[in-house]
N, C-alpha and C positions, 0 to 999 in steps of 0.2 A: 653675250653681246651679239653672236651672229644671230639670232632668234629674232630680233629686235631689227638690226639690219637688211635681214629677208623679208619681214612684217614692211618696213616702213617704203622697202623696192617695188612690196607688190601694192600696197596702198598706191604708190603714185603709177605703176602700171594701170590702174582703175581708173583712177583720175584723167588719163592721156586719155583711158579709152571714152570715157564719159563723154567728154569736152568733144573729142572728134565725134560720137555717134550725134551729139545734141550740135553739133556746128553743120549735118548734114540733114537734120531736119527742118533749119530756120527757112524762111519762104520770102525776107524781104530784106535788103542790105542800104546802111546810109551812105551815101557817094562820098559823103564830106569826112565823116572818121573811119568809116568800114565797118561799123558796126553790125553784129546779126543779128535781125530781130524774125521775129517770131508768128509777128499779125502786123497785118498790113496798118502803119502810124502817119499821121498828119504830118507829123514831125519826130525826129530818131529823141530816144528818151536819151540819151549819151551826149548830144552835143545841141540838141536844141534845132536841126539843119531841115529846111524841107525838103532833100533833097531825099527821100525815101523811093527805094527803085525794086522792083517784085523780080526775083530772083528767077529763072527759066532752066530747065537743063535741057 
């Protein structure tokens, strides 16, 4: 069983890092849910809101 339990810690170890590496690529956020997107939208695909804002650092 610990075979499975070390496999399944570091699956989600990947996972955290994934989501963080691709959360620091996105380039535009919806004001209304917080959504990250990816390419500049007319409107956020998640909640429908025009309020789409180009991220800056």
């Amino acid at each position: 069983m610990s075979l499975f339990n070390d496999l399944g810690r570091k699956v989600e170890e990947l996972k955290q890092e994934v989501g963080n590496a691709s959360d620091d690529e996105a380039t535009h956020q919806c004001s209304e849910c917080e959504a990250l997107l990816y390419a500049d939208h007319d409107e956020c695909p998640e909640c429908g809101s025009t309020s789409v804002v180009a991220l800056t650092e």
